[in-house]
SELUMFI-950937 format. One record per residue: residue number from 1; residue in three letters; chain; x, y, z of N, C-alpha, C, O, CB in turn. Coordinates in steps of 0.1 Angstrom, whole numbers, plus 5000, padded with zeros to 4 digits. Each point is the difference from the previous one (the first is absolute). Glycine has a CB too. Layout:
BEGIN
NUM  ALA  A  X  Y  Z  X  Y  Z  X  Y  Z  X  Y  Z  X  Y  Z
...
//
This chain:
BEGIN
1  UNK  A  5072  4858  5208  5001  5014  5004  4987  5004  5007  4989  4995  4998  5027  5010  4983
2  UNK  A  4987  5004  5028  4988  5006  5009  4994  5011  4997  5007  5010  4997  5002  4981  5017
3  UNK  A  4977  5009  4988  4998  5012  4993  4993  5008  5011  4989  4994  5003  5010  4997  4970
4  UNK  A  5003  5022  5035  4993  5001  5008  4995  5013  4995  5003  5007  4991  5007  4977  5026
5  UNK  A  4978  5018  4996  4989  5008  5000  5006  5012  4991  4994  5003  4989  4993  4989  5036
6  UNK  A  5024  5014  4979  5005  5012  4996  5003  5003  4984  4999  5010  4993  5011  4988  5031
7  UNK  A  4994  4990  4974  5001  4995  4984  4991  5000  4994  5001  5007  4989  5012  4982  5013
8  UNK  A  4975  5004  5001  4990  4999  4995  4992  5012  4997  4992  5001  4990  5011  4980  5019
9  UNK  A  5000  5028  5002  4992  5013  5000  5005  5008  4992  4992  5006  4994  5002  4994  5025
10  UNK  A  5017  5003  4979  5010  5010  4989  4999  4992  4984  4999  5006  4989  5024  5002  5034
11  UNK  A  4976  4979  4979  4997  4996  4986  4982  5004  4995  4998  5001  4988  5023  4977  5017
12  UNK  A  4972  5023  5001  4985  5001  5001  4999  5016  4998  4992  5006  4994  5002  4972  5023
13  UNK  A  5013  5026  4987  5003  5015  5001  5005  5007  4986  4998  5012  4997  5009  4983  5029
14  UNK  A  4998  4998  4968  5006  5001  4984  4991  4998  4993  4995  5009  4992  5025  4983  5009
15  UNK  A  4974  4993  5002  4990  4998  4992  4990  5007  4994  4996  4999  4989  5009  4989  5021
16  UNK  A  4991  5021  5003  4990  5006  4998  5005  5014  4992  4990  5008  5000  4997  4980  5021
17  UNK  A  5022  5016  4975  5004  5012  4998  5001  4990  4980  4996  5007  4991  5020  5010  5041
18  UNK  A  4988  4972  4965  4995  4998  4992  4989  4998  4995  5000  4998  4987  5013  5001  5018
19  UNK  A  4978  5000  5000  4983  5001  4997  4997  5012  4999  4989  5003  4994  5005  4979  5020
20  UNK  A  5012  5026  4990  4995  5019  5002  5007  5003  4986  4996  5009  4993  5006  5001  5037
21  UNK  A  5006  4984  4968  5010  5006  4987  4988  4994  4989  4994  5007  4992  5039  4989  5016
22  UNK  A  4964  4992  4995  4992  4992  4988  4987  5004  4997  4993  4996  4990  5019  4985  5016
23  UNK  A  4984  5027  5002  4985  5005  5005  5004  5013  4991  4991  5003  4992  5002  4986  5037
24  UNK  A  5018  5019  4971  4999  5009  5002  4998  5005  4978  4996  5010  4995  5018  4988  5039
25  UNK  A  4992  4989  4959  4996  5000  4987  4990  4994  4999  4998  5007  4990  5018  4995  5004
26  UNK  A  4978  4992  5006  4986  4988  4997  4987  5006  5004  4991  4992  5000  5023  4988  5005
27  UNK  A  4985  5029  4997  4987  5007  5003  4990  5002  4988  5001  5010  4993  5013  5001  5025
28  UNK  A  4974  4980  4980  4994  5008  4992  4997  4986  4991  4991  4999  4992  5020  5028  5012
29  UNK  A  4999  4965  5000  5001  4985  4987  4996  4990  5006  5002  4999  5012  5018  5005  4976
30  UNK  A  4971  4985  5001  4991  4990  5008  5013  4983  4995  5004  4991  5007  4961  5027  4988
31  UNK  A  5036  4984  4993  5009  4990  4994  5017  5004  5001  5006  5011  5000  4973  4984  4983
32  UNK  A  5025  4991  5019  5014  5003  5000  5010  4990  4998  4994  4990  5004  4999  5027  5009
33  UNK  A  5020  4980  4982  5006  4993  4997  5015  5002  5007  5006  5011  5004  4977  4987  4978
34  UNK  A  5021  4986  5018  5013  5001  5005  5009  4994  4993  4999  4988  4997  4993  5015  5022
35  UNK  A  5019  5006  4977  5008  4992  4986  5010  4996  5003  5005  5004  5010  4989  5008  4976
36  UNK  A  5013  4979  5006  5018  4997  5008  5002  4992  5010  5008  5003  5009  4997  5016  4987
37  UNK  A  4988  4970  5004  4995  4986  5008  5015  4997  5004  5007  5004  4990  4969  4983  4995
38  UNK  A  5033  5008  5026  5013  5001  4998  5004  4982  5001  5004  4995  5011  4999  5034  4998
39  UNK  A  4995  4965  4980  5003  4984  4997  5014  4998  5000  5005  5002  4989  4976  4994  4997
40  UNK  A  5029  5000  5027  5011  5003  5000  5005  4996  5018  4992  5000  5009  5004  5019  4968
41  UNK  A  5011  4980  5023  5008  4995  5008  5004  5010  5015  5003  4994  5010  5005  4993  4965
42  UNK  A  4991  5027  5023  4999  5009  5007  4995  5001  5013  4995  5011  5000  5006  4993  4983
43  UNK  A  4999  4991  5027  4991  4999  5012  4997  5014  5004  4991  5001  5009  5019  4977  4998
44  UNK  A  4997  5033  4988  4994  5012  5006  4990  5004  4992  4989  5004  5004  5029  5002  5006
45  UNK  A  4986  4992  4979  4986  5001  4988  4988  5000  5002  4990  5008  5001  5021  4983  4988
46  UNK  A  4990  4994  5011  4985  4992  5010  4996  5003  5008  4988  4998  5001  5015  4989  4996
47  UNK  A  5005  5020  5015  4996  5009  5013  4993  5014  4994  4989  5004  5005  5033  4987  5011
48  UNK  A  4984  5014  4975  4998  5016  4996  4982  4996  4991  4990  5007  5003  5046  5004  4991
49  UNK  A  4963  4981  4999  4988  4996  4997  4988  4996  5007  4989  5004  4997  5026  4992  4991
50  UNK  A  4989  4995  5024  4989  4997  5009  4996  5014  5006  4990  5006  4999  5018  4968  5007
51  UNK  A  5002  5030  5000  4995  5013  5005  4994  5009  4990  4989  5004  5004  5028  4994  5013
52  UNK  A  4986  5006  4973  4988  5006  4993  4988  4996  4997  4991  5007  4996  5024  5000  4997
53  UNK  A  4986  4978  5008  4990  4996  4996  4989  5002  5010  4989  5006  4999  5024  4981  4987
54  UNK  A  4992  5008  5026  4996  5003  5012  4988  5021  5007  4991  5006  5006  5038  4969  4993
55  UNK  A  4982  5027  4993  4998  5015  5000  4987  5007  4989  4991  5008  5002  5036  4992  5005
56  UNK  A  4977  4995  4986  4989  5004  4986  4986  4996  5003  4990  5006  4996  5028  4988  4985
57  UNK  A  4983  4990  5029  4987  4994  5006  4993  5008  5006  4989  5002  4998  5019  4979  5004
58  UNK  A  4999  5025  5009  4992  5011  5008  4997  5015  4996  4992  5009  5003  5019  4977  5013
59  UNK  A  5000  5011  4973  4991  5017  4997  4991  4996  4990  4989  5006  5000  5031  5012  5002
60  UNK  A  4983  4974  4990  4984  5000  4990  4990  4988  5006  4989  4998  4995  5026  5008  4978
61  UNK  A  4988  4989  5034  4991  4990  5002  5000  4986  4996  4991  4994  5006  5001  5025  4995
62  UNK  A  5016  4974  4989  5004  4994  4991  5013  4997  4999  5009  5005  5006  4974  5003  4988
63  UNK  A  5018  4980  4997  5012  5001  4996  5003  4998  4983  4993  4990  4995  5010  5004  5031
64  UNK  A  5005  5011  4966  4999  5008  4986  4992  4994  4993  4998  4988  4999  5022  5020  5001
65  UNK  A  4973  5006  4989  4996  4988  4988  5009  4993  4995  4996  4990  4995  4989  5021  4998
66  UNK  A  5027  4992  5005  5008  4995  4990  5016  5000  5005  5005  5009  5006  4976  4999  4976
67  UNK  A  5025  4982  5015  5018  4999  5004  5001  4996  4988  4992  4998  4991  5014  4995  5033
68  UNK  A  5011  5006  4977  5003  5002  4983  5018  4999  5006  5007  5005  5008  4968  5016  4975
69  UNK  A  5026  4968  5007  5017  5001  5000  5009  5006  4988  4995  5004  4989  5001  4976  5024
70  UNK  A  5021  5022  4990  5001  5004  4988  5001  4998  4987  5003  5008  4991  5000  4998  5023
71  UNK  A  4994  4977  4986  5002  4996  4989  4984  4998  4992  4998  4996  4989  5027  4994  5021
72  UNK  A  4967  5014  4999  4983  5001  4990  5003  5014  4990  5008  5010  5003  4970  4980  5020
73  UNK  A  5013  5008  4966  4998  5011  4992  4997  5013  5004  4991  5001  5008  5004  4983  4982
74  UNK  A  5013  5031  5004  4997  5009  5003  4983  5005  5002  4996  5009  5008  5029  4990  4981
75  UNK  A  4966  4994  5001  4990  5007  4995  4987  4993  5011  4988  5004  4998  5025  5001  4974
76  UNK  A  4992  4983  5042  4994  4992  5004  4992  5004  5011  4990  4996  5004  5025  4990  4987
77  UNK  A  4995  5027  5015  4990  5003  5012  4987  5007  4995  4989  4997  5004  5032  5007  5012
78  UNK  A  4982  5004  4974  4991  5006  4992  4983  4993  5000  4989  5005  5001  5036  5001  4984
79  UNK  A  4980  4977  5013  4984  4994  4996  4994  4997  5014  4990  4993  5002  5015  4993  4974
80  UNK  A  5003  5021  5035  4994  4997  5018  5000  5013  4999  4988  5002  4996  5023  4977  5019
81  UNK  A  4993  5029  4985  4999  5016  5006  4998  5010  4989  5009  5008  4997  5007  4987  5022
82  UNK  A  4971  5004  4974  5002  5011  4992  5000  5014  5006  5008  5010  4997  4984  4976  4988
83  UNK  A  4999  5014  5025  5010  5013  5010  5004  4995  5014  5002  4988  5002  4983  5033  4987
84  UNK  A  5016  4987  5021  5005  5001  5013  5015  5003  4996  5005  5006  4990  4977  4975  5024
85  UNK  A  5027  5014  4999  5011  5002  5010  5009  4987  4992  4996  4989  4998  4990  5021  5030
86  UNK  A  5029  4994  4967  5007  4989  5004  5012  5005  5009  5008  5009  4999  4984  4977  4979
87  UNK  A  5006  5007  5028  5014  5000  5011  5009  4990  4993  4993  4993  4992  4995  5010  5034
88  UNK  A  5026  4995  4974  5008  4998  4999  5008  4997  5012  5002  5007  5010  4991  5001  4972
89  UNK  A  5015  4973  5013  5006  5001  5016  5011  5005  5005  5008  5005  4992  4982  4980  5009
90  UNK  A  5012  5015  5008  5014  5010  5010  5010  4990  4999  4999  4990  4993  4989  5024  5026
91  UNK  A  5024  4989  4989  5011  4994  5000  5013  5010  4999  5003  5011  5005  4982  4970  4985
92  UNK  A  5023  5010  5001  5010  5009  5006  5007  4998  4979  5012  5000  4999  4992  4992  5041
93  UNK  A  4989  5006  4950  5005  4997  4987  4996  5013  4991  5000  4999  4988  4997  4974  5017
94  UNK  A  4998  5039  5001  5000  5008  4990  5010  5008  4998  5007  5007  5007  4974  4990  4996
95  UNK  A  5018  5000  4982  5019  5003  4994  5004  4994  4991  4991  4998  4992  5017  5004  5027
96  UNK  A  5002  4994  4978  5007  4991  4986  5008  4985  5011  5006  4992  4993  5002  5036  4983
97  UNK  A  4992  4971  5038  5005  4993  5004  4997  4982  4991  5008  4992  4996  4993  5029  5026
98  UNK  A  4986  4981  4978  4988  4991  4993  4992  5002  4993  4989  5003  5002  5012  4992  5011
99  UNK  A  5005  5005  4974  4990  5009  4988  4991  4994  4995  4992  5006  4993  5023  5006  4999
100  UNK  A  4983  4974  5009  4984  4997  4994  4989  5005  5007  4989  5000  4995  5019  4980  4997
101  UNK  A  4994  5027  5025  4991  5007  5009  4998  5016  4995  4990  5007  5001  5018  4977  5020
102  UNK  A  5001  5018  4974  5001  5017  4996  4992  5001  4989  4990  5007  5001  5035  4999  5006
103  UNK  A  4976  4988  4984  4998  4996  4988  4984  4998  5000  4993  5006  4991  5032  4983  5007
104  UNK  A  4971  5004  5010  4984  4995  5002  4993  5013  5010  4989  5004  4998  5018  4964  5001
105  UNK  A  5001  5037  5009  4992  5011  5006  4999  5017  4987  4992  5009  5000  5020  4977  5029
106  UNK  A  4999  5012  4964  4996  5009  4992  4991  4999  4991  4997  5010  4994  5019  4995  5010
107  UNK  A  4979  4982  4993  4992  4997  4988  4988  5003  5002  4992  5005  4993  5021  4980  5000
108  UNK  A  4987  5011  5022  4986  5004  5005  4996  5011  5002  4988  5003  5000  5013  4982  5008
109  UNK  A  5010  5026  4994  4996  5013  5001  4995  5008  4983  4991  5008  4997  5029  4990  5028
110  UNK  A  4988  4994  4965  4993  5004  4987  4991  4993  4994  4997  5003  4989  5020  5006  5007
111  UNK  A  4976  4980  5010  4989  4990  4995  4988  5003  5009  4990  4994  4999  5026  4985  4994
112  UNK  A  4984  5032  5016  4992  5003  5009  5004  5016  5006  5004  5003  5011  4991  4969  4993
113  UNK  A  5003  5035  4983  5001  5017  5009  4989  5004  5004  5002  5011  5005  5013  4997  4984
114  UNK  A  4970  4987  5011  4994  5004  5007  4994  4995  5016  4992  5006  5007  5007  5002  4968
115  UNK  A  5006  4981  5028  4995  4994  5009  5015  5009  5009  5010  5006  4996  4973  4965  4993
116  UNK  A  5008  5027  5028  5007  5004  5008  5015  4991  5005  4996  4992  5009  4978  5020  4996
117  UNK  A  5037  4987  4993  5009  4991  5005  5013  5003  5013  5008  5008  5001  4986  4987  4974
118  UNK  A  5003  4997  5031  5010  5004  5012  5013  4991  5006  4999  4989  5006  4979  5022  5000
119  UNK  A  5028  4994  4992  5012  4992  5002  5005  4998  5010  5008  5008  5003  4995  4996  4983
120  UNK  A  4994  4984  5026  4999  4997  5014  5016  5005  5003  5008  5006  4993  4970  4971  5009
121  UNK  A  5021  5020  5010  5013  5006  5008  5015  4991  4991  5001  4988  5000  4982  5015  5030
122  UNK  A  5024  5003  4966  5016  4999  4996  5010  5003  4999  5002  5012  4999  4991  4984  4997
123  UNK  A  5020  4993  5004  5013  5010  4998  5002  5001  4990  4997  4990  4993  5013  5008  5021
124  UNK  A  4999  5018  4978  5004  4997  4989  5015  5003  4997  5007  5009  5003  4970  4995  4993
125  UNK  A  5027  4984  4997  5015  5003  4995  5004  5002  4984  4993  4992  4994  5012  4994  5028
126  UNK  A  5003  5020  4970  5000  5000  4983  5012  4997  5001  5002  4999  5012  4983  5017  4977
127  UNK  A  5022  4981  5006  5011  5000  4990  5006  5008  4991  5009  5008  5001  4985  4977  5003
128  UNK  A  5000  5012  4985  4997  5010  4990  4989  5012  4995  4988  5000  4998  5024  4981  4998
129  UNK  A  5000  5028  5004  4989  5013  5000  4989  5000  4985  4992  5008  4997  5028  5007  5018
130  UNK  A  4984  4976  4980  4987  5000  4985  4987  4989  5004  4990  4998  4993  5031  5004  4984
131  UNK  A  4982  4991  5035  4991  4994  5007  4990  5009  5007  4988  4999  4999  5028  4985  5003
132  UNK  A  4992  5029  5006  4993  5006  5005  4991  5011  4993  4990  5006  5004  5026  4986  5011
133  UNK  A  4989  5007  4974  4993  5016  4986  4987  4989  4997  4989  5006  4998  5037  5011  4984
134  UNK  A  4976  4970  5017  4982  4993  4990  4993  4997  5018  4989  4995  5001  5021  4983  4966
135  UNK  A  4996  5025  5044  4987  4997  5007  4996  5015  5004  4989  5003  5003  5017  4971  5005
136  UNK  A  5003  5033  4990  4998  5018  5001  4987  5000  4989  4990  5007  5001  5041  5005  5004
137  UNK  A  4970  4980  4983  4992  5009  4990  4989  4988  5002  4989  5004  4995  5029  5011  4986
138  UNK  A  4982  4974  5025  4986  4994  5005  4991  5005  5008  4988  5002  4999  5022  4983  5000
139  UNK  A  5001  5018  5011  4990  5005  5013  4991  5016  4994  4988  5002  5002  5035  4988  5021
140  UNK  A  4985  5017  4972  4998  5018  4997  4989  4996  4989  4991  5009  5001  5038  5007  5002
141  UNK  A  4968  4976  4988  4991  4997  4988  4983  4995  5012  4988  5006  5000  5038  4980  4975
142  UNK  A  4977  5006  5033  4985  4997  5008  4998  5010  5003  5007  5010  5002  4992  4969  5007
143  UNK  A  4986  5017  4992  4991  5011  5008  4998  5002  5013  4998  5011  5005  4992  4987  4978
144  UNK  A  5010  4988  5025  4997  5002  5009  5010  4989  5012  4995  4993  5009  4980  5018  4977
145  UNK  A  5035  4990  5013  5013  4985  5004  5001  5010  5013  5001  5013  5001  5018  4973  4972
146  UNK  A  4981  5003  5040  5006  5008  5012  5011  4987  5002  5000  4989  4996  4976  5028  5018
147  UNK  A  5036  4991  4997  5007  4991  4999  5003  5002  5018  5001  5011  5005  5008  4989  4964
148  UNK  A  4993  4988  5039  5008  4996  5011  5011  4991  5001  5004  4991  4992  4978  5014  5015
149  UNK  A  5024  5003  5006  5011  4994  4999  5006  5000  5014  4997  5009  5007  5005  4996  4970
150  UNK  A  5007  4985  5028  5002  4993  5012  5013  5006  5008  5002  4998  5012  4986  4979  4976
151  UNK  A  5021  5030  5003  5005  5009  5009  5008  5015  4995  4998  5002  4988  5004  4975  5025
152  UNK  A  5006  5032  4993  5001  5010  4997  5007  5006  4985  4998  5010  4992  4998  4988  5034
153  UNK  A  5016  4989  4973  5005  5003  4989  4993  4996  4985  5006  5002  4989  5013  4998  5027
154  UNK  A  4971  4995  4984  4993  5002  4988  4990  5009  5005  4992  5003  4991  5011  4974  4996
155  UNK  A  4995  5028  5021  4989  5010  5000  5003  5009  4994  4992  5007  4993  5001  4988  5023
156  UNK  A  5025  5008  4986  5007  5012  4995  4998  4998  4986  4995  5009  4993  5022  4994  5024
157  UNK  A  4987  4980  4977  5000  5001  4986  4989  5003  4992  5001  5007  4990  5015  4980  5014
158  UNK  A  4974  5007  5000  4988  5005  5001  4994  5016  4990  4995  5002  4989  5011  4984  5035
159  UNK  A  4997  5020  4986  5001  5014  5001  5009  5004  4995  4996  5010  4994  4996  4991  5021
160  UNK  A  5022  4996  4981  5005  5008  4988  5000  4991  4984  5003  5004  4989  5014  5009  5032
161  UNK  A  4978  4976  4982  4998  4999  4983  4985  4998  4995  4999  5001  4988  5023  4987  5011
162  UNK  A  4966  5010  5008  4991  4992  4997  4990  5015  5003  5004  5008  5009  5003  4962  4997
163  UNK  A  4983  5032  4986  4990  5008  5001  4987  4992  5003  4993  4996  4992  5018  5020  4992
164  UNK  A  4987  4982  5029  4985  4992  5005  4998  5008  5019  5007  5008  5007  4999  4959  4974
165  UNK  A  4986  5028  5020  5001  4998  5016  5006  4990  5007  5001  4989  4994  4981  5021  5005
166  UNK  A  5023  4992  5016  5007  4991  5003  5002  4997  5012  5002  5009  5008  5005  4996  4975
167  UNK  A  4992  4981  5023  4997  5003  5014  5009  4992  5006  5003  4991  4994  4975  5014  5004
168  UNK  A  5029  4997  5017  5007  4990  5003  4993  4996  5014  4995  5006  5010  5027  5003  4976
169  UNK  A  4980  4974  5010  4988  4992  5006  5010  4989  5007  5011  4998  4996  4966  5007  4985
170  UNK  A  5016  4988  5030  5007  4986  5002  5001  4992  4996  4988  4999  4996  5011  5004  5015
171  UNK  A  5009  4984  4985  4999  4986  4989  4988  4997  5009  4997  5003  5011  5029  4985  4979
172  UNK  A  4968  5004  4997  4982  4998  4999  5000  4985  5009  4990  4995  5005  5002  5017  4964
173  UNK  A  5025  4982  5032  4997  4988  5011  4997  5005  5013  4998  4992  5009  5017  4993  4980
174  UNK  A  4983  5027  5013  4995  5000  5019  4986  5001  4997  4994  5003  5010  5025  5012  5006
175  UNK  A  4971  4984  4970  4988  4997  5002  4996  4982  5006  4988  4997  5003  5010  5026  4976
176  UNK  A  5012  4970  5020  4992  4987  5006  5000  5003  5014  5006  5008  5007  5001  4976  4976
177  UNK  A  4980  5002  5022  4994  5007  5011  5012  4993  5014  5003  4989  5001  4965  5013  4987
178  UNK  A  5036  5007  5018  5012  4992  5009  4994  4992  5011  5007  4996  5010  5009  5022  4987
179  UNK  A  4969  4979  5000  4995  4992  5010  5002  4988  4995  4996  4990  5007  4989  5024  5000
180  UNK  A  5022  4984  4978  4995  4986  4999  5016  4996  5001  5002  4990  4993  4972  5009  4990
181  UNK  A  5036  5005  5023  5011  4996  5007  5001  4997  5011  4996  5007  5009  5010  5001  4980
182  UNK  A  5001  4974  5011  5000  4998  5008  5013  5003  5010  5012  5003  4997  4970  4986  4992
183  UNK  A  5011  5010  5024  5012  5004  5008  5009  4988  5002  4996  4990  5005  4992  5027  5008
184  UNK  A  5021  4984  4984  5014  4986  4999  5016  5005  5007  5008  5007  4994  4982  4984  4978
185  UNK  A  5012  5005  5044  5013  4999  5000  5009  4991  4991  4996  4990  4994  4998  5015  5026
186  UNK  A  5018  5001  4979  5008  4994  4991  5018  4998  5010  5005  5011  5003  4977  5001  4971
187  UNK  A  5023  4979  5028  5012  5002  5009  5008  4998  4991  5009  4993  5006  4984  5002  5017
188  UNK  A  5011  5006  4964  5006  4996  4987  5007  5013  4993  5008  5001  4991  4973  4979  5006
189  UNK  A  5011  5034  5012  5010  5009  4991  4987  5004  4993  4989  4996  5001  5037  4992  4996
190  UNK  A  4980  5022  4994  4992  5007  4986  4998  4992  4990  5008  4992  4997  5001  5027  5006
191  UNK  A  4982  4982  4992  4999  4987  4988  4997  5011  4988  4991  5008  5000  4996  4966  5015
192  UNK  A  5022  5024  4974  5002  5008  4987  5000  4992  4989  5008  4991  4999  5004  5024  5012
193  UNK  A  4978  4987  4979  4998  4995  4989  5009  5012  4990  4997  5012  4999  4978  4974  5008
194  UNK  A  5036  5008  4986  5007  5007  4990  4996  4997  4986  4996  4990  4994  5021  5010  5022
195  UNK  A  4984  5016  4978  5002  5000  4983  5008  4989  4992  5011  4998  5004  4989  5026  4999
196  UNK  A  4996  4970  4989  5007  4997  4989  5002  5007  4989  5005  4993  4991  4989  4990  5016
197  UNK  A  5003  5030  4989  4998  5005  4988  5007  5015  4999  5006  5001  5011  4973  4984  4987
198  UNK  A  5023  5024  4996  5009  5006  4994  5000  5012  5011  5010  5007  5002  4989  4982  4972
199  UNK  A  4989  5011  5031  5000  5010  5016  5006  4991  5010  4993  5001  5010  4983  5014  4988
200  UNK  A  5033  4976  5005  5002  4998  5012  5012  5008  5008  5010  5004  4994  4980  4975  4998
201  UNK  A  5007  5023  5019  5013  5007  5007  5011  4993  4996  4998  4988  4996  4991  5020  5023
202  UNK  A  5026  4998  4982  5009  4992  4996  5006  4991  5014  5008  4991  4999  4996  5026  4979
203  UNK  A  4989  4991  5038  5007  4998  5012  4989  4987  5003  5002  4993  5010  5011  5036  4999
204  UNK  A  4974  4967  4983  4992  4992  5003  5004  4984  5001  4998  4992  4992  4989  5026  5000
205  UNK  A  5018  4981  5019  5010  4985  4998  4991  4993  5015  5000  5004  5012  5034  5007  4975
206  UNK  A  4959  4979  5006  4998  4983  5012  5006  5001  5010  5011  4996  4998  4988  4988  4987
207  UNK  A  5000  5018  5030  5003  4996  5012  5006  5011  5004  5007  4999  5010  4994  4979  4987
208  UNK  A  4996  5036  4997  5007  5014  5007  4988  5009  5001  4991  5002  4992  5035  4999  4996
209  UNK  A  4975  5003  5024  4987  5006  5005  5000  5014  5002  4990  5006  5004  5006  4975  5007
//
């Protein structure tokens, strides 16, 4: 696929509106962590990650004291950060779609109410509304939890269930740098990597474009 100048500029153009978002909590903090490493199969994941990672570099200068997946111990970021920033990563799993993620982001919000925590750009979907009452009473218990999110209808949800600040930001993948793409004709058509897993479209079918 081709990627030209115009693309490149409107993606760079996002980018930076995520860096302003990321800037716009982190002020003031020297340490920081990034939690929710995404060990998995996901290729957007891995996109949504580099680019924060990428992003976090330029605003702090660095890159984290500490990453952390969800299967390390609650009490672990703790022996890296006894204070600063944890960010948390983005995506599109906040919710009960995937509850060992829900599950691990709330823990952190009650194993760490005084550190500052921010919850990078996401979508959110529930299911069940007793899902939505224990992260209602996660979020409303911290002190200081900001939350983003990647488009308008969780912003809404946002805003009518969650008591935090809230910002609506672009996915944290337009922080990688689009310089390091290369330019590639392709005379083959669109090339689409499909879901295997319980998000896949149902119209996502091999050789239909």
């Amino acid at each position: 696929m081709k990627h030209e100048p115009a693309d490149r500029a409107y993606a760079t153009a996002l980018g930076t509106q995520v860096l302003d978002a990321f800037r716009s909590v982190s002020q003031g903090f020297q340490t920081f962590g990034l939690l929710d490493f995404p060990s998995h199969s996901n290729i957007g994941d891995s996109a949504i990650w580099l680019g924060e990672v990428e992003l976090l570099e330029r605003l702090h200068g660095r890159r984290p004291d500490y990453v952390s997946h969800v299967r390390y111990s609650h009490a672990e970021p703790g022996r890296f950060l006894p204070k600063g920033l944890i960010y948390l990563h983005g995506g599109g799993n906040f919710g009960d779609i995937w509850p060992a993620y829900q599950v691990y982001r709330e823990a952190m919000l009650k194993q760490y109410p005084d550190h500052r925590i921010v919850q990078l750009p996401q979508s959110i979907h529930f299911q069940n509304p007793e899902n939505i009452e224990r992260a209602k009473r996660a979020i409303g218990e911290h002190r200081d939890f900001h939350f983003m999110v990647r488009d308008q209808e969780s912003m809404d949800f946002v805003a009518k269930h969650f008591d935090c600040p809230v910002l609506l930001v672009p996915d944290s993948a337009f922080g990688i740098d689009m310089r390091s793409f290369l330019r590639v004709d392709s005379s083959s058509g669109i090339k689409c990597i499909f879901r295997k897993d319980k998000e896949r479209r149902p119209d996502a079918v091999a050789g239909v474009a």
